[in-house]
N, C-alpha and C positions, 0 to 999 in steps of 0.2 A: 535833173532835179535833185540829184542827190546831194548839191550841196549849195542847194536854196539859200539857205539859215544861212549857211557861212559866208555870204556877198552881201549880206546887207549892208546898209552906208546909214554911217552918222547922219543928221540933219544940225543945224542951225537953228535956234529960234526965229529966226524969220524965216526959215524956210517951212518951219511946223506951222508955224503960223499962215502960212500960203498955203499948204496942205488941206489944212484944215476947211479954210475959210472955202479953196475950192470942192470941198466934199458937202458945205452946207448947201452949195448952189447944186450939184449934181447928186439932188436928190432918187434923182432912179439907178445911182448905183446899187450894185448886187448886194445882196446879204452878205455879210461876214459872221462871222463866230468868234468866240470866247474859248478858248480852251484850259482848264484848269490844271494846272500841275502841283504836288507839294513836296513829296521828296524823293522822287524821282530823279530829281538833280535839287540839293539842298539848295536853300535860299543863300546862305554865306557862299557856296562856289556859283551860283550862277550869277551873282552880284560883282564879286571877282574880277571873274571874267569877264562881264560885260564890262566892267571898269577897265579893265587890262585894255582890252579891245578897242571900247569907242571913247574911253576918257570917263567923266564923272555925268549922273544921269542928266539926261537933257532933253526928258518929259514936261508939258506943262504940268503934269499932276506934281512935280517934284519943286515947279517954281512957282506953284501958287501955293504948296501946303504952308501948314504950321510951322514954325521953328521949334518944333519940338518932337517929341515920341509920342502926342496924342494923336495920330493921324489913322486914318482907316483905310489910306493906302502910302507907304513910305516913300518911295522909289519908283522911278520908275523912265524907260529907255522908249524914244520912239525912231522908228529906224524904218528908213527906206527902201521897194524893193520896185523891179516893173511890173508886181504885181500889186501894187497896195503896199498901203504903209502895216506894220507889227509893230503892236506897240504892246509894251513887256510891262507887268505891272508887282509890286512886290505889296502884298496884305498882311493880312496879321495872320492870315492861317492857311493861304494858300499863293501859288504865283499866277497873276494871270497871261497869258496872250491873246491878245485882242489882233485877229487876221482878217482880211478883205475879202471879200468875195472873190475873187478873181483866184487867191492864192487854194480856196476851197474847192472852187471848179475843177484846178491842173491837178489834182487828188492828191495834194499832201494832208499832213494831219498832226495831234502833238505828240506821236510817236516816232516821224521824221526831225521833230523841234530838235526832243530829246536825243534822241542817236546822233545825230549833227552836230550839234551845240557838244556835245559831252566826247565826243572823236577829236573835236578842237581843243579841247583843254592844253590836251599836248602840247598845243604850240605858243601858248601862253603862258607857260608852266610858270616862268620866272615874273612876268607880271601880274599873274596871281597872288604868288608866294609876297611879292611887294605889297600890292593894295593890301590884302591879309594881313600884315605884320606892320601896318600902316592905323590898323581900327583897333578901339579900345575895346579888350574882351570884359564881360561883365558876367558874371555867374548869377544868376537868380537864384534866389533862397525863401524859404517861408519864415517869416519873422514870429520866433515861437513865445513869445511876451505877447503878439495878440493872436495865435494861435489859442493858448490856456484863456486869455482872458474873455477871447468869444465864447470858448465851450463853456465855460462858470457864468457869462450870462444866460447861455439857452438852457442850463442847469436850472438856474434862479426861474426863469419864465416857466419852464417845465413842473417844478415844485408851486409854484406862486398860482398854478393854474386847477390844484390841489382843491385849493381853497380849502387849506386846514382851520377848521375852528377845534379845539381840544375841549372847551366847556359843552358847547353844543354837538358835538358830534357824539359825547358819552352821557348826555344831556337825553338825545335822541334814542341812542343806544337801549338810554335804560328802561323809556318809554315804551319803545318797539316789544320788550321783553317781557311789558306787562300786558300789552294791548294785543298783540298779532299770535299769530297760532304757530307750531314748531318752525316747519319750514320757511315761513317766511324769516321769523327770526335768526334764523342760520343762514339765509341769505345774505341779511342786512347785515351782521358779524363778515362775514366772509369779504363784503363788496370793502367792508371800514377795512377789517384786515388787510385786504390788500391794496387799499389806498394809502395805509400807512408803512403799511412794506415797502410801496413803494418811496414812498417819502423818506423814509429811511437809507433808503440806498442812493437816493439823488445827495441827502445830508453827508451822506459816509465818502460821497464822490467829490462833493464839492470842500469837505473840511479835507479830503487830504492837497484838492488842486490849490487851495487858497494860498498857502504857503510858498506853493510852486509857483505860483504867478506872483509875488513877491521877490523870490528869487533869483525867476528869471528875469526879474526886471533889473535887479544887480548884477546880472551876468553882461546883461548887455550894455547897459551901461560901458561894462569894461570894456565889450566888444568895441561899443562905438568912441571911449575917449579916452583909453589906456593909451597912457604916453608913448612915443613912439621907441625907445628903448625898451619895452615890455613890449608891446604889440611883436618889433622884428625878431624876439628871442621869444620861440615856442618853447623853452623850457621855462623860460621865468614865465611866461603868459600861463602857460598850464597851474605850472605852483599858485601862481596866482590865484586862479579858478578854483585850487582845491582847497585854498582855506576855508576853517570854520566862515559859516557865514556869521557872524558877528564882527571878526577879525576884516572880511570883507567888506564888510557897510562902514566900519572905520578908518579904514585906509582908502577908504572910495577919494579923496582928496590928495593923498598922496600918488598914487597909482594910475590915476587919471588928471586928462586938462579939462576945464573948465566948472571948474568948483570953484567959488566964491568965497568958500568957509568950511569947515570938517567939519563931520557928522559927528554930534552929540548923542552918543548910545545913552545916555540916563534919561531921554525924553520920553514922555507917557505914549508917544508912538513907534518908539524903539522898543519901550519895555515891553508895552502890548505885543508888539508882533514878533519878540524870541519867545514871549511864553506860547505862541498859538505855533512857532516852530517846535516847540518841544512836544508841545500834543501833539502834533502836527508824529512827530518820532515815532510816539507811543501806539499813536493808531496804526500805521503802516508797516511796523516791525510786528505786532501782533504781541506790544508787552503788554505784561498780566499787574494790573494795577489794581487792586482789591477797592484802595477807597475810591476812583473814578465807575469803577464797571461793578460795584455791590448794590443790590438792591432791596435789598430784605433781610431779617435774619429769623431763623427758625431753631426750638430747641427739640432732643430728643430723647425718649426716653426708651432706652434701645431703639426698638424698628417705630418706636411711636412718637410719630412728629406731633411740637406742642408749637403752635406760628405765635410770634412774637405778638402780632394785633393782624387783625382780620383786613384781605383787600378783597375787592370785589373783582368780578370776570373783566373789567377794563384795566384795573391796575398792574393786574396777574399778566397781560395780554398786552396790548399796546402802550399802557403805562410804563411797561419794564423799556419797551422800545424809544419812549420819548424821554425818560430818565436817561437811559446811559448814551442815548447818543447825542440828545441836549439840543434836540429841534428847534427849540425857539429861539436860541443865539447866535443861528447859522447867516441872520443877516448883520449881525451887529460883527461877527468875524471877519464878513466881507468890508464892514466900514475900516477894519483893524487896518486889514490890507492896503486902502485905497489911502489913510491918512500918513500909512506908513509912505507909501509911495509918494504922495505929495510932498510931507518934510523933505525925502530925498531932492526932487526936483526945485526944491525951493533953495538947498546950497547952492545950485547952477548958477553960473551968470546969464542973462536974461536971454539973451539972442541966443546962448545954448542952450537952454532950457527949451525954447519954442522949436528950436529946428529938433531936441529929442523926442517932445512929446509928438510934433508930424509924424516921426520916424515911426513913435509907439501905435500909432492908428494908423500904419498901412503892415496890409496883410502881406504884399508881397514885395522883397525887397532886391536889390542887386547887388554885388562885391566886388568890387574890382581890385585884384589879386596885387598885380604891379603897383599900383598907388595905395591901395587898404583903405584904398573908398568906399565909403555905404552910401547908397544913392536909393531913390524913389525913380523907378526906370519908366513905369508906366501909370495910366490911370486904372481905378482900381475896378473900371467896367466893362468887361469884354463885350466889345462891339462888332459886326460884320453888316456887309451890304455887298451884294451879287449887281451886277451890271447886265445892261439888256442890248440885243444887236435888231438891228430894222435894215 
């Protein structure tokens, strides 16, 4: 028994086919099992080898799937023994072996599968090493243009959910301060307080990402249609990457294919969106800019403060917060963004424009190294479904 695994025999589609048909008639065959494996023996060497071995898979699951990578099971081997067929299956997140009853009886298990199957490798080594060097490798990556630009929406829905009104909420405020007794009043202060604290820091998060989802949507850009003299020279691709980005968004026609026409830096969404990069500077260096971040002026006569004109406990208080961080233009910055984006997209020629913007709404992407291919490898749904034995 100890080397079950390793006699198994190819089958023929007509012969899986005869298989099969006589297991629907010999319904009081035994139970079999399902045994799960996942890297125990990775999925790329047990694919391999069974390639090496019996040829290319010769599963019905493999000749009735999709022609594509949407599949919820890929691969997959069914191979003959005198105990019942095993049939090998490859998932999205585990491998299965589907055994006979018979084979469960003479007390093997997937701990024989594995020590078996993996003692053999040895003797395949060279037709391993083929099939392997045979498959195109693909690196999966997280595509970080709709990585920012998901977090700056759940930013938006998080603050949006606020329901800041600024007239009525100090409207309410002042009401609360004539009408209710101390502590309630300090309550109701505390609760605003910190709803606009909060609100303030989702603004402070999203004006410094907005930029950066700008950015990196010029980066990638490059990624995906720098010319191929700049793509295979990583010192010019770098250089590239480090210029000012102004310098960037202008040479995006030169530096890359499938631009239609050069980017016009004097357009009102060019200009918009290098001034929201300069705040964009000021906020995250932590520069001291007097006439953005001033809010009051006060005179003094030695230790005796004389206040220019009188504000109330809102102004003093969440007022100072909604002046210098300019809450209410946090969505019109986002429009800055999205119009900037679009002009860019609109130099494109058109069939490149539709296959970048696919590219920009998927989360997860793939590279393939040797060709500097950017591909959509999968759907954007992880899916599983387990199998039942009788």
């Amino acid at each position: 028994m100890e080397i079950f695994f390793l006699e198994l025999k190819d089958l023929s589609p007509k012969e899986i086919l005869e298989l099969l048909d006589k297991k629907k008639l010999n319904s009081s065959s035994k139970k079999g099992e399902i045994w799960e494996i996942t890297n125990e023996i990775k999925p790329i060497d047990l694919f391999c080898y069974l390639s090496a071995k019996y040829g290319d898979p010769n599963g019905i699951l493999t000749i009735l799937k999709n022609d594509d990578s949407d599949n919820l099971i890929h691969w997959d081997w069914m191979l003959d023994s005198p105990k019942g067929l095993v049939h090998i299956q490859g998932h999205n997140f585990r491998t299965e072996i589907h055994v006979s009853g018979e084979v469960i009886e003479s007390g093997l298990n997937k701990f024989d599968f594995i020590s078996q199957i993996k003692a053999d490798f040895k003797n395949y080594g060279q037709g391993i090493s083929i099939t392997k060097k045979s498959l195109e490798k693909w690196t999966e990556f997280i595509n970080p243009y709709y990585r920012i630009k998901s977090t700056i929406e759940q930013s938006f829905i998080k603050l949006n959910e606020l329901n800041l009104n600024l007239e009525q909420d100090r409207i309410d405020l002042k009401i609360t301060q004539n009408q209710l007794e101390f502590e309630e009043v300090k309550e109701r202060w505390t609760q605003t307080l910190q709803k606009y604290d909060f609100a303030v820091g989702q603004v402070f998060g999203l004006r410094a990402m907005l930029p950066v989802m700008a950015e990196s949507f010029v980066n990638f850009l490059l990624f995906i249609l720098a010319r191929p003299e700049i793509k295979s020279n990583d010192r010019l691709y770098q250089t590239t990457l480090r210029q000012p980005i102004d310098i960037r968004v202008q040479s995006l026609h030169l530096n890359c294919n499938g631009f239609s026409s050069s980017v016009d830096y004097t357009t009102e969404e060019c200009k918009k969106f290098h001034t929201l990069m300069n705040e964009r500077n000021d906020l995250l260096h932590g520069n001291v800019n007097i006439n953005k971040q001033a809010f009051g002026n006060v005179y003094f006569d030695k230790k005796m403060p004389i206040f220019d004109e009188y504000e109330d406990f809102w102004e003093k208080s969440i007022g100072v917060s909604i002046r210098t961080m300019n809450i209410e233009s946090i969505h019109g910055e986002y429009e800055v963004v999205k119009n900037f984006i679009s002009y860019i997209l609109s130099k494109l020629n058109e069939n490149i424009k539709e296959q970048i913007e696919h590219l920009l709404e998927t989360s997860r992407l793939g590279f393939n190294e040797e060709t500097k291919r950017v591909g959509i490898l999968f759907s954007p749904y992880l899916v599983d479904m387990r199998g039942f034995t009788k």
